[in-house]
C-alpha positions as CSV (number, residue, x, y, z in Angstrom):
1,X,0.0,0.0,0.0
2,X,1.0,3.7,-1.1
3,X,0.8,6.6,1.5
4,X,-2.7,7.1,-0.7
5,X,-4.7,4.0,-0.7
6,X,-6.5,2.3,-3.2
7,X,-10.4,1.8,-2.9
8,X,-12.2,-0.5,-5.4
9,X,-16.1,1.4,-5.0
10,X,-18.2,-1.7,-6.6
11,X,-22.0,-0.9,-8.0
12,X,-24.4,-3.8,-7.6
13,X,-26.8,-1.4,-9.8
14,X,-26.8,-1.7,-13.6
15,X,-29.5,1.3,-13.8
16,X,-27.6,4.2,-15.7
17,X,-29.3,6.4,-13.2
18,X,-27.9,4.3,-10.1
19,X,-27.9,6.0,-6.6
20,X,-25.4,2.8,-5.8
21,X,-23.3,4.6,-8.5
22,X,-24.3,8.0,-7.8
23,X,-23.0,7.6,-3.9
24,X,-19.8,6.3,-4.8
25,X,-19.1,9.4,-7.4
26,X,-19.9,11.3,-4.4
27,X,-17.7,9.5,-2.2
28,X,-14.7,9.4,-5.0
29,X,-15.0,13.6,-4.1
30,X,-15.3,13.9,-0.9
31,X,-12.4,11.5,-0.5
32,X,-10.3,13.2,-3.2
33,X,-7.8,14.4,-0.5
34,X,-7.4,11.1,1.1
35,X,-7.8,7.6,-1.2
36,X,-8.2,7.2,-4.6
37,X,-11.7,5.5,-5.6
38,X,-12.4,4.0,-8.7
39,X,-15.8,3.2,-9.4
40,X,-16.5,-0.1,-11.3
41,X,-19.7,-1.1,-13.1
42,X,-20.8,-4.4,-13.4
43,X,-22.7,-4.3,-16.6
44,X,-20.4,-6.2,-18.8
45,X,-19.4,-8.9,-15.8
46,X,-20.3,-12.5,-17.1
47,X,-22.6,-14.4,-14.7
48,X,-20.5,-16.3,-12.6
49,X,-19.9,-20.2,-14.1
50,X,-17.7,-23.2,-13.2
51,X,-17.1,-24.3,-16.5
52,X,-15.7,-21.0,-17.8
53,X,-13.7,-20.3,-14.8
54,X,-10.7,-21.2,-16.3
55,X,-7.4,-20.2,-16.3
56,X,-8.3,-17.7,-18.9
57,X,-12.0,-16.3,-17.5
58,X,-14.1,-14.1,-19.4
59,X,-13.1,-10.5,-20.1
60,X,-15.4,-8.3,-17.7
61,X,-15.0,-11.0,-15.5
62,X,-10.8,-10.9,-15.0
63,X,-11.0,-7.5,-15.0
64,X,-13.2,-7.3,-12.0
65,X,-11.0,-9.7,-10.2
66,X,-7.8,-7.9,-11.2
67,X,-9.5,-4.5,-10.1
68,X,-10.4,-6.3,-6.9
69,X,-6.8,-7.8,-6.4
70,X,-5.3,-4.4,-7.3
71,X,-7.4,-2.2,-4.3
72,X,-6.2,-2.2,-1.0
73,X,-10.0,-2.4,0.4
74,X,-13.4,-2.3,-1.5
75,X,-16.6,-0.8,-1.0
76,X,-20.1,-3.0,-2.4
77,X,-22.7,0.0,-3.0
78,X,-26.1,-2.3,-2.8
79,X,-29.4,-1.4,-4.1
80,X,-32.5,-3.2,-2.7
81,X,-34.4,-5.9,-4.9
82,X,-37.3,-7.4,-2.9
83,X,-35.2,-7.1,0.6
84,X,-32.2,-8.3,-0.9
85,X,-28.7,-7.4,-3.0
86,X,-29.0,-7.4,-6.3
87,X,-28.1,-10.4,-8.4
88,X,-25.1,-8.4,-10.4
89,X,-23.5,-7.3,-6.8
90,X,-23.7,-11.4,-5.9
91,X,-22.3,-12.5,-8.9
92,X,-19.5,-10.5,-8.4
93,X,-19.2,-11.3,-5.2
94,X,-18.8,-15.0,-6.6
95,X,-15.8,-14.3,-9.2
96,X,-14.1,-12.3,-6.6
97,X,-14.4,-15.3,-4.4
98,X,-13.1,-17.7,-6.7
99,X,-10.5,-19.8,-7.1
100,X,-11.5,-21.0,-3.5
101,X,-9.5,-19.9,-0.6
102,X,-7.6,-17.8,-3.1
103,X,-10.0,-15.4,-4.9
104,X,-9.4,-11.6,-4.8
105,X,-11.6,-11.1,-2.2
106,X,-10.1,-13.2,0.6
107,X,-8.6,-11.1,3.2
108,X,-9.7,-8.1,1.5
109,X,-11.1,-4.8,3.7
110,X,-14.7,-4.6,2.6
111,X,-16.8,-2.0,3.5
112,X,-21.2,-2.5,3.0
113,X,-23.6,0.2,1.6
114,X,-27.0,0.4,0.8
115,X,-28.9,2.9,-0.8
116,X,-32.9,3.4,-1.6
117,X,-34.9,6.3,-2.2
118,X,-37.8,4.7,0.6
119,X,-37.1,4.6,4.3
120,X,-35.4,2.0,5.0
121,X,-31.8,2.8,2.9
122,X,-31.8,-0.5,1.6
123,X,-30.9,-2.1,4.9
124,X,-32.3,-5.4,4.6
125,X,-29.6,-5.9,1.9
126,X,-27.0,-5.6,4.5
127,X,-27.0,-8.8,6.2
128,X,-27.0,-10.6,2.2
129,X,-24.1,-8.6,1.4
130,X,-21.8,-9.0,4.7
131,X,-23.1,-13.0,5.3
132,X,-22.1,-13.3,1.3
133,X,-18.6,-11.3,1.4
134,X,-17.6,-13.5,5.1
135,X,-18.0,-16.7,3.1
136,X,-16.0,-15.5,0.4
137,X,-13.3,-14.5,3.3
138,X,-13.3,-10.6,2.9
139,X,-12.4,-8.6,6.5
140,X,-16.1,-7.4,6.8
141,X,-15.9,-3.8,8.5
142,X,-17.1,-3.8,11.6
143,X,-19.1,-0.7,11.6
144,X,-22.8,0.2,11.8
145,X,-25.0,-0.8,8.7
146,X,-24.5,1.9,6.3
147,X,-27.7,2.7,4.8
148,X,-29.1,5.6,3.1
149,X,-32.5,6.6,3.4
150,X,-34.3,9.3,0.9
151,X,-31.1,8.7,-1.4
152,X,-32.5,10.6,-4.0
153,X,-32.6,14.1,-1.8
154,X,-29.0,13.0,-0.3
155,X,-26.8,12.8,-3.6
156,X,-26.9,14.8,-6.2
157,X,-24.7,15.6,-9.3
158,X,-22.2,13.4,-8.0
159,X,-22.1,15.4,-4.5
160,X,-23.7,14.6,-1.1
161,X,-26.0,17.4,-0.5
162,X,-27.0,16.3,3.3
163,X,-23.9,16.4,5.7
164,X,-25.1,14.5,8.0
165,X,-25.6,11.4,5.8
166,X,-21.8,12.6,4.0
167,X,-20.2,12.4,7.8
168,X,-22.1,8.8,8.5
169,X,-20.3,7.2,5.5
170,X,-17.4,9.2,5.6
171,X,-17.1,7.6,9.1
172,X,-17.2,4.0,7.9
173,X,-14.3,5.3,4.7
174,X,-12.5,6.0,7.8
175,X,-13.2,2.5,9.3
176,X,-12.0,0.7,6.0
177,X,-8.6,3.1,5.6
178,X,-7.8,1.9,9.5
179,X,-7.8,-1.4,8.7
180,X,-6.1,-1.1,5.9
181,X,-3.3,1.1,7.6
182,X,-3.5,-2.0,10.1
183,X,-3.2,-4.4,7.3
184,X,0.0,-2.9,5.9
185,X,1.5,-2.0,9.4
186,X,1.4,-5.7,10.6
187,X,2.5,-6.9,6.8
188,X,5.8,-4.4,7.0
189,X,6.2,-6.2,10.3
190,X,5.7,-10.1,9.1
191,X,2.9,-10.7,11.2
């Protein structure tokens, strides 16, 4: 890890006018003086099969892992589908997982949001989207759910307009870059 660390800000929306998206644009801003966030879409990303998990995987589908590989911690931006994740943000979950016990995502800082324009912030996703990202090995961040309620009046051309929703988040960034710090502190010292 750099002195700047790298954040891999993941989209489980496909919608081109995602509030999963629109959040992390915000977030790539208001962190602009601390970590570098890329934002990656999942639209292209295969749907997750055995058979073509090879040693040579499909296109969208290396690339996500590699981008995964490449951060120092991740954060999985979660719509709500019927008080769930969405099925793109779980398939990813599944290449990044893979091969087992050696995917991109295994011992990987991972940081949860949701997102909804009712009131609830898309909380019931939570618990799919930690449970899913523990099996596949990721260092869940321990920090309260993330969820953003009325995301729609929150974010807006790629800024957060409500600072008390910016600082909530902000505080879980903060979460994820301390255990990253932690990560590379006890890796300089062989532990």
């Amino acid at each position: 890890m750099t002195d700047r660390p790298k954040i891999l800000g993941i989209s489980g929306s496909l919608r081109a006018g995602s509030f999963s998206t629109a959040v992390l644009e915000a977030l790539k801003v208001a962190l602009a003086d601390t970590a570098d966030l890329t934002v990656f879409r999942l639209n292209g990303v295969e749907m997750y099969n055995q058979d073509e998990d090879t040693e040579t995987p499909p296109a969208h589908a290396a690339a996500l892992r590699a981008a995964i590989a490449a951060a120092d911690g991740v954060i999985l931006a979660s719509p709500e589908y019927n008080y769930g994740t969405s099925g793109a943000l779980k398939n990813a979950i599944d290449w990044g997982s893979r091969p087992y016990g050696k995917g991109a995502l295994r011992g990987k800082p991972a940081l949860v949001l949701t997102s909804s324009p009712g009131s609830t912030g898309g909380i019931r996703a939570q618990a799919q989207v930690r449970e899913t990202l523990s099996a596949a090995g990721s260092r869940v961040i321990d920090y309260p759910h993330l969820a953003i309620p009325s995301v729609g009046e929150k974010v807006k051309d790629g800024v957060f307009t409500d600072d008390k929703t910016k600082a909530f988040v902000l505080g879980g960034v903060e979460a994820l870059l301390k255990e990253i710090k932690l990560l590379a502190l006890a890796k300089a010292h062989g532990l």
